[in-house]
MARTOR-619223 format. One record per atom (N, C-alpha, C): atom name; residue number from 0; x, y, z. Coordinates in steps of 0.1 Angstrom, whole numbers. Atoms other than C-alpha are relative to their C-alpha. Layout:
N
  atome  num     px     py     pz
     CA  NUM      X      Y      Z
...
//
This chain:
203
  atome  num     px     py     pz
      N    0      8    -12      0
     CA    0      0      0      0
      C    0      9     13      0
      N    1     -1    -11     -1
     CA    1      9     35     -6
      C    1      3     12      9
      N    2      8     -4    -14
     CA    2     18     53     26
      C    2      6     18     -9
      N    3      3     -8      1
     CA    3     17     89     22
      C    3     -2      9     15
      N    4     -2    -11    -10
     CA    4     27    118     49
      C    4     -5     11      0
      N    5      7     -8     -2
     CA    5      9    145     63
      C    5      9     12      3
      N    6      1     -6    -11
     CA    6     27    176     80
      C    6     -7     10      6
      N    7      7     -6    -10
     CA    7     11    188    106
      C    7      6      8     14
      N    8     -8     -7     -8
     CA    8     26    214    118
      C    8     -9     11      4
      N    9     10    -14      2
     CA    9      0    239    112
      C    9     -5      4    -12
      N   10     11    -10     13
     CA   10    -27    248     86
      C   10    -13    -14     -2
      N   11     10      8      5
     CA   11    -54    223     69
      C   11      7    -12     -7
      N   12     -6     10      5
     CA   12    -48    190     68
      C   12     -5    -14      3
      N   13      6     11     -1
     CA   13    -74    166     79
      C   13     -9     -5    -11
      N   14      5      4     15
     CA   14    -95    168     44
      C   14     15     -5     -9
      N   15    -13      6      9
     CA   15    -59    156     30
      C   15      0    -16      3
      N   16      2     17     -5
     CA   16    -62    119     50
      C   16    -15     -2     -5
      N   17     15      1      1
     CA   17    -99    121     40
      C   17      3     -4    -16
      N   18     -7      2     18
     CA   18    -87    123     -2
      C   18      7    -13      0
      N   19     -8     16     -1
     CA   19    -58     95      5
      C   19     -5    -11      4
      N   20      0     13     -6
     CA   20    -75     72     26
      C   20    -14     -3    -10
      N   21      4      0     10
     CA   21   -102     78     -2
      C   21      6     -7    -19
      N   22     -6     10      8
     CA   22    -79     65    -28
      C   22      7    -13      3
      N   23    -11     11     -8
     CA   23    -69     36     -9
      C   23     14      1      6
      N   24    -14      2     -8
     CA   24    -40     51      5
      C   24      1      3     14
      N   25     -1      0    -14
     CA   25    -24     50     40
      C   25     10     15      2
      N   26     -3    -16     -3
     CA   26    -19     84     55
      C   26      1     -2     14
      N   27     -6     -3    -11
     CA   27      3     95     82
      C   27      6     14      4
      N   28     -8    -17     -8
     CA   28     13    128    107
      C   28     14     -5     -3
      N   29    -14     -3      2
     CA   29     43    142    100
      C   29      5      8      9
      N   30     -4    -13    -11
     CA   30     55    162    129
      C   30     14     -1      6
      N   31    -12     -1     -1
     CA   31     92    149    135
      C   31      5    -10    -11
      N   32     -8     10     12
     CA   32    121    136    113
      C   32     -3    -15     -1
      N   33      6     15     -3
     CA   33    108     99    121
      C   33     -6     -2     -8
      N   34     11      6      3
     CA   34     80    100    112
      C   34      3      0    -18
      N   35     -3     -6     15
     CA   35     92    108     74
      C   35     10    -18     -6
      N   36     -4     13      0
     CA   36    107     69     77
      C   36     -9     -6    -11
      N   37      5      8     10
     CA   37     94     44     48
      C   37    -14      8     -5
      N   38      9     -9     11
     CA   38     72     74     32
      C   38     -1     -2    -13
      N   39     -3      2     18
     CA   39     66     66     -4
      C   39     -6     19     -4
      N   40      4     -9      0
     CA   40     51    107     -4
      C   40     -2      7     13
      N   41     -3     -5    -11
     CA   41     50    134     14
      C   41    -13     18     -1
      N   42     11    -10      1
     CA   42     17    166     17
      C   42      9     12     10
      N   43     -5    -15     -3
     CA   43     29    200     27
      C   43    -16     11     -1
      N   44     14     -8      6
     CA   44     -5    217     29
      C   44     -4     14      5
      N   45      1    -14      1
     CA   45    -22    250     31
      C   45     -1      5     18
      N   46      7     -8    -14
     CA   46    -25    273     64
      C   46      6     12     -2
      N   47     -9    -14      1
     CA   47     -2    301     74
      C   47     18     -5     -2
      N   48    -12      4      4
     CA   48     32    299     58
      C   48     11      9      7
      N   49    -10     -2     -5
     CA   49     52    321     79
      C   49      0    -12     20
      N   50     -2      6    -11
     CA   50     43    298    109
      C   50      5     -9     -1
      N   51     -8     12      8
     CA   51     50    267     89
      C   51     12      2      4
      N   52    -13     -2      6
     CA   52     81    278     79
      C   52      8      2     18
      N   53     -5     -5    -14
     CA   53     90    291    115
      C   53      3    -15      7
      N   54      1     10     -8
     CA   54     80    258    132
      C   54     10    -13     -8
      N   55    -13     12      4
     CA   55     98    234    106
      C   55     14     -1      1
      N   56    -19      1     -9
     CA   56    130    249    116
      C   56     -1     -4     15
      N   57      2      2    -15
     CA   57    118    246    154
      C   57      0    -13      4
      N   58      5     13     -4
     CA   58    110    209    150
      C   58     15     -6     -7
      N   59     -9     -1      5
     CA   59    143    208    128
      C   59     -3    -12     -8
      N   60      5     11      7
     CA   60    126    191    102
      C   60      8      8    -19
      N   61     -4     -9      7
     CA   61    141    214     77
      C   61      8     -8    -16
      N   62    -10      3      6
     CA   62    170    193     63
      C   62     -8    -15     -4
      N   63      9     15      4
     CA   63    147    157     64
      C   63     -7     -1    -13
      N   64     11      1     11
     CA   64    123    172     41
      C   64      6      4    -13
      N   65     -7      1     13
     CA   65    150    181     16
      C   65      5    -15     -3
      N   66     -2     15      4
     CA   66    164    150     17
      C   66    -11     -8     -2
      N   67     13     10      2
     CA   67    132    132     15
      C   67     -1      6    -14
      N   68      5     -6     18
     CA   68    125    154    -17
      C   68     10     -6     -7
      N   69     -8      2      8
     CA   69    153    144    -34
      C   69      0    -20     -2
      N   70      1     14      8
     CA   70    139    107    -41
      C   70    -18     -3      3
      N   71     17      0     -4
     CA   71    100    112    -28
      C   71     -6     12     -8
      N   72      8    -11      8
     CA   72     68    132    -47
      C   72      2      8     13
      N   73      1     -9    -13
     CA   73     63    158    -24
      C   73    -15     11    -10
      N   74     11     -7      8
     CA   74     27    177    -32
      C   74     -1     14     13
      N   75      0    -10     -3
     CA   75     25    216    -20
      C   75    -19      7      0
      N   76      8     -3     -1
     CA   76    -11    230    -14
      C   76     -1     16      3
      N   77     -1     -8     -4
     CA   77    -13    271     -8
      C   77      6      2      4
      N   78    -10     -3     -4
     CA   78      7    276     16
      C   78     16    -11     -3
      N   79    -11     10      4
     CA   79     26    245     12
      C   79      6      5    -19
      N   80     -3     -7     10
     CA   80     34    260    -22
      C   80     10     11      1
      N   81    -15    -15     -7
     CA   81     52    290     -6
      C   81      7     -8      3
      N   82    -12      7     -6
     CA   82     71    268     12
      C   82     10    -10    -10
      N   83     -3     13      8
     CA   83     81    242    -14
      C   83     11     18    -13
      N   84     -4    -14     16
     CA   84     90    282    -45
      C   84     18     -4      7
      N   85    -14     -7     -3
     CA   85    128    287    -46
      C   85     -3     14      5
      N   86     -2    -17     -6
     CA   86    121    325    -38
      C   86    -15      8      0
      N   87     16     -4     -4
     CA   87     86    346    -26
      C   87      7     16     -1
      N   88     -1    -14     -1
     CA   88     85    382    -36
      C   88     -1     12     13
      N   89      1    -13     -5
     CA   89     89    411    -18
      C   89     -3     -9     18
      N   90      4      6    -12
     CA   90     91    383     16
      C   90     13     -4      9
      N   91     -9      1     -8
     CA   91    112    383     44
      C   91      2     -9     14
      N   92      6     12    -10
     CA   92     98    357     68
      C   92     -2    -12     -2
      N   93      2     11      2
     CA   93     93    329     53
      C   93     13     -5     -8
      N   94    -10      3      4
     CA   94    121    310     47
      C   94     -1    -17     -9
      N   95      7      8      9
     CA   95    112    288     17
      C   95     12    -11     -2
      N   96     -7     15      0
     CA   96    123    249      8
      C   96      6      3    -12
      N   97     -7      2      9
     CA   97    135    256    -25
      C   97     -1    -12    -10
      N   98      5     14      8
     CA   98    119    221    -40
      C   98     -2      4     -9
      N   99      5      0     12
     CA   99    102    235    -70
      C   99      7     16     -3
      N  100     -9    -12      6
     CA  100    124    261    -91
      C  100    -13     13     -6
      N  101     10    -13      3
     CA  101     96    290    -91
      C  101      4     11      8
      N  102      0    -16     -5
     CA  102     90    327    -79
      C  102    -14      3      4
      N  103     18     -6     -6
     CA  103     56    335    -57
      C  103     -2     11      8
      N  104      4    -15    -14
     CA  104     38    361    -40
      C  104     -8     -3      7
      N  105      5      7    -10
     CA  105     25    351    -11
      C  105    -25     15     -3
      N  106     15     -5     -6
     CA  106    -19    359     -6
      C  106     -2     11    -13
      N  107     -2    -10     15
     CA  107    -16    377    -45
      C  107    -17      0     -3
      N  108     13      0      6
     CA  108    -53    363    -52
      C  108     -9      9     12
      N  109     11     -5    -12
     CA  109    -65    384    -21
      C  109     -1     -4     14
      N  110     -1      3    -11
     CA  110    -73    385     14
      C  110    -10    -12      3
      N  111     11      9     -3
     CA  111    -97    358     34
      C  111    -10      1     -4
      N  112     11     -4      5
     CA  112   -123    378     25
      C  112     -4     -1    -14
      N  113     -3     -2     14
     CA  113   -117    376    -11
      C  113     -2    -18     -4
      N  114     -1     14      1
     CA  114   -118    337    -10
      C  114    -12     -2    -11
      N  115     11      7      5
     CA  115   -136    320    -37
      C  115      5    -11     -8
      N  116     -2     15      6
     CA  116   -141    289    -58
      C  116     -2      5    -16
      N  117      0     -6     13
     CA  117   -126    286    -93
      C  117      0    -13     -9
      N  118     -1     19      7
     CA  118   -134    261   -121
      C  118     10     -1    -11
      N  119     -8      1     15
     CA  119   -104    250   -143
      C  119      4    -14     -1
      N  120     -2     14      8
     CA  120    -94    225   -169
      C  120     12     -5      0
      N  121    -14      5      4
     CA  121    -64    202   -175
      C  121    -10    -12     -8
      N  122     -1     11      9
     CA  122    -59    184   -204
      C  122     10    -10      0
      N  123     -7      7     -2
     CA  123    -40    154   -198
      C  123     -5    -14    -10
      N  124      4     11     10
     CA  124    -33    124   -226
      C  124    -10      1     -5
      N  125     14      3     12
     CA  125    -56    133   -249
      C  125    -14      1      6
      N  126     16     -8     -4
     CA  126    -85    142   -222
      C  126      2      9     10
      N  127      3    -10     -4
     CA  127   -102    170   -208
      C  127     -4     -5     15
      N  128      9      4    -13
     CA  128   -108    171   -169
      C  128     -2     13      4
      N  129      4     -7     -1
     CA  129   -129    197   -157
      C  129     -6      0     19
      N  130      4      0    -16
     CA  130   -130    206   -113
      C  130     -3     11      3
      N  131     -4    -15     -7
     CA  131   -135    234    -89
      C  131      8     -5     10
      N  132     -6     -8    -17
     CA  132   -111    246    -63
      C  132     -3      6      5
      N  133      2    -14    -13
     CA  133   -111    271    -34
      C  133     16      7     -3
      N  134     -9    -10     -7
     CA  134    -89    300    -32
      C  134      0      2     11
      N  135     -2     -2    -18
     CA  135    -81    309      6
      C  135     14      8     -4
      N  136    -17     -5      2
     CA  136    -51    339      3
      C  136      7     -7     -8
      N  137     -9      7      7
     CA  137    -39    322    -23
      C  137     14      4     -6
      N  138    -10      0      4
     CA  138     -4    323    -36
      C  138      2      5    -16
      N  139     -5      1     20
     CA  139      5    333    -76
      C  139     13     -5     -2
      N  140    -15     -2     12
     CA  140     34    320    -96
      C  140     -2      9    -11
      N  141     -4    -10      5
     CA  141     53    346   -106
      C  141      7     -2    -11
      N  142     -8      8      4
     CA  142     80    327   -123
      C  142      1    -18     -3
      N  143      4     14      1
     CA  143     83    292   -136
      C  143     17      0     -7
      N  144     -8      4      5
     CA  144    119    276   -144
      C  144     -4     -7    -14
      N  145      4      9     13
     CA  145    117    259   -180
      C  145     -4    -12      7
      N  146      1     17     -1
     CA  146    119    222   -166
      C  146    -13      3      9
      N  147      6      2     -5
     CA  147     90    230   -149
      C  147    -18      2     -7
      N  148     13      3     10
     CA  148     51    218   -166
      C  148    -11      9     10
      N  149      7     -5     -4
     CA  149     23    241   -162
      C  149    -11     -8     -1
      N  150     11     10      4
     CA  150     -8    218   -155
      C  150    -14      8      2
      N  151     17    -10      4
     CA  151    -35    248   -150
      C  151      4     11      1
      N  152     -1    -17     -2
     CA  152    -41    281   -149
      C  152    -12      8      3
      N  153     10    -10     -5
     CA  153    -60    307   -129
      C  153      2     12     -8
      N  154     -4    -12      7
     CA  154    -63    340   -146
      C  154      9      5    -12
      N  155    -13     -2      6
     CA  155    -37    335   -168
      C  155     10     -1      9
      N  156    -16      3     -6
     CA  156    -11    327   -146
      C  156      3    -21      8
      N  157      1     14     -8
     CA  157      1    292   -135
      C  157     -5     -4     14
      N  158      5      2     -9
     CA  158    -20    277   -111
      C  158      5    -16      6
      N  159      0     16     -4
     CA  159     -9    238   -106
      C  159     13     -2    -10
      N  160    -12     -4      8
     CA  160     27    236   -117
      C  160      6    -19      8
      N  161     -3     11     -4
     CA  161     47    198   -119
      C  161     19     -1    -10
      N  162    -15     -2      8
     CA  162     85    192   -123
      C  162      1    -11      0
      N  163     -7     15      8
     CA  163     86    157   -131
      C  163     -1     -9     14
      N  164      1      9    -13
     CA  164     86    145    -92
      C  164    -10      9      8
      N  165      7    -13    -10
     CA  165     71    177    -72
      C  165    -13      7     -9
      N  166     11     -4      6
     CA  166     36    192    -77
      C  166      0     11     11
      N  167     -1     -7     -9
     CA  167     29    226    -62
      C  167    -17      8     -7
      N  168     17     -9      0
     CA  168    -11    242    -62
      C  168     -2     12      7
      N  169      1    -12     -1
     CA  169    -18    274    -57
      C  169    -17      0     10
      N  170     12      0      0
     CA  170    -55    265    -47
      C  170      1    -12     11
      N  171      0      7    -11
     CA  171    -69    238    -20
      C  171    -11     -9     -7
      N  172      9     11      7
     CA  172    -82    204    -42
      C  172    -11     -7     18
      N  173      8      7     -5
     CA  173    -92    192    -11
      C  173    -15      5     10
      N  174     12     -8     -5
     CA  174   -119    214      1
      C  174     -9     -1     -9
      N  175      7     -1     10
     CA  175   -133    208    -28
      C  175     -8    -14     -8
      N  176      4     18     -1
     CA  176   -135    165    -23
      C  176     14     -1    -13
      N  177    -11      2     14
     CA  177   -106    167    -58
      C  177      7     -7      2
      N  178     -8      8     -2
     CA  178    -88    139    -57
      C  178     10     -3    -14
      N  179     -8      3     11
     CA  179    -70    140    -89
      C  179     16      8      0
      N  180    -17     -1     -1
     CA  180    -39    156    -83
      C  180      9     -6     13
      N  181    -10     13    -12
     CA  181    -30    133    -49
      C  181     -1    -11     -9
      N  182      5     10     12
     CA  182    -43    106    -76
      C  182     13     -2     -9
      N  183    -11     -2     10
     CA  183    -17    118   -103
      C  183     13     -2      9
      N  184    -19     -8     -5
     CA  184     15    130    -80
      C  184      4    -18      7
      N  185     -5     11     -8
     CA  185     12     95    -55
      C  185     -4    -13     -5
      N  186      5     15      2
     CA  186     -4     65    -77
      C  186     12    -12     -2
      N  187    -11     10      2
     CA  187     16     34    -77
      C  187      7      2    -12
      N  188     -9      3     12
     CA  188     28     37   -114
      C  188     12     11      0
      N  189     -5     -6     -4
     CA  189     44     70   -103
      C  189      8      1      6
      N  190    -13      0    -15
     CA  190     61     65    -70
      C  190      6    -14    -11
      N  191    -12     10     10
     CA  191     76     34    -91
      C  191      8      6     -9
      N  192    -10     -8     12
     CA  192     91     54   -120
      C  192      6      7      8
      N  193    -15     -9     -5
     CA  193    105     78    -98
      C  193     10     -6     11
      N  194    -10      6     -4
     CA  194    119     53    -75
      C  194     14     -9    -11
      N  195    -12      1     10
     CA  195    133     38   -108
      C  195      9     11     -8
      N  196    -10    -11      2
     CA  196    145     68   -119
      C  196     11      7     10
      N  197    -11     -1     -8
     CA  197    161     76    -88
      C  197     13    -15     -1
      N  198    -14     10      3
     CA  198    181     40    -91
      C  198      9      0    -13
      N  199     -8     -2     20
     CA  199    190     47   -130
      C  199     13      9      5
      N  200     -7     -8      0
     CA  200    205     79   -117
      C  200     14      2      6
      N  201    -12      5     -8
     CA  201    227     66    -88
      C  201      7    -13    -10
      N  202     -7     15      2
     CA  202    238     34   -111
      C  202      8      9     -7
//
């Protein structure tokens, strides 16, 4: 089975085991470097990203979760999205993971009050899938390295961005019941390729 990590350090993160254990997978808290032990994936999800960020150094989980990225998916949700950018505009508090080679602005679609639900498409293999999200403060990509695939878009700007192992959302699938991008980032044919592509790379 599929186990699949939570952290829960602070923000929204019980509709994330509700999605997983929904696709038959096994979901687990993430709250020290331990717990990050025989992970096949790993959820970084939405709340407040300067606390996040604050507390993952406090719990000194900092250096686990890079290493864990560097042979695990790892899926970013709102805030987990800030945390995951190489660099966040005009921000001085949040001291970002550096996982996915982007550029964001933290709460760009607006304040809490401004929250709403938006419906967009991905075309994937030849079909059309059509969901809603929720915005909550949401995040924009600002920037996008080349090696990195745009898989939606809000407004014109990337909304759901994938570099080949790492997925980072701007928006919150699971408020919304959306199970297709934990579906895509952690399904068995997936976590296999990129464990075989991590062994290709070391041989």
């Amino acid at each position: 089975m599929i186990k699949v990590g939570i952290l829960e350090l602070q923000g929204d993160f019980e509709l994330h085991h509700n999605i997983l254990q929904e696709l038959g997978y096994a979901s687990f808290s993430v709250k020290d470097c331990t717990d990050l032990e025989n992970l096949d994936g790993l959820i970084l999800p939405g709340g407040e990203s300067t606390t996040m960020s604050l507390l993952i150094d406090s719990f000194n989980l900092r250096k686990s979760i890079l290493d864990f990225s560097k042979e695990n998916p790892i899926l970013g949700t709102c805030a987990g999205l800030i945390l995951m950018a190489r660099a966040i505009e005009d921000e001085s508090k949040v001291n970002p993971l550096g996982i996915l080679d982007i550029e964001v602005s933290r709460n760009a679609y607006g304040r809490q009050i401004m929250s709403r639900k938006e419906n967009i498409t991905i075309e994937l293999d030849s079909k059309t899938f059509d969901m809603e999200v929720t915005l909550i403060r949401a995040p924009k990509i600002l920037k996008i390295n080349k090696s990195i695939n745009v898989i939606a878009e809000i407004d014109n700007s990337p909304a759901a961005v994938f570099d080949g192992r790492h997925m980072g959302l701007s928006f919150h699938p699971e408020l919304n019941g959306v199970t297709f991008f934990h579906e895509m980032l952690f399904s068995s044919s997936n976590i296999l390729n990129f464990k075989n592509s991590e062994s290709i790379n070391a041989a």
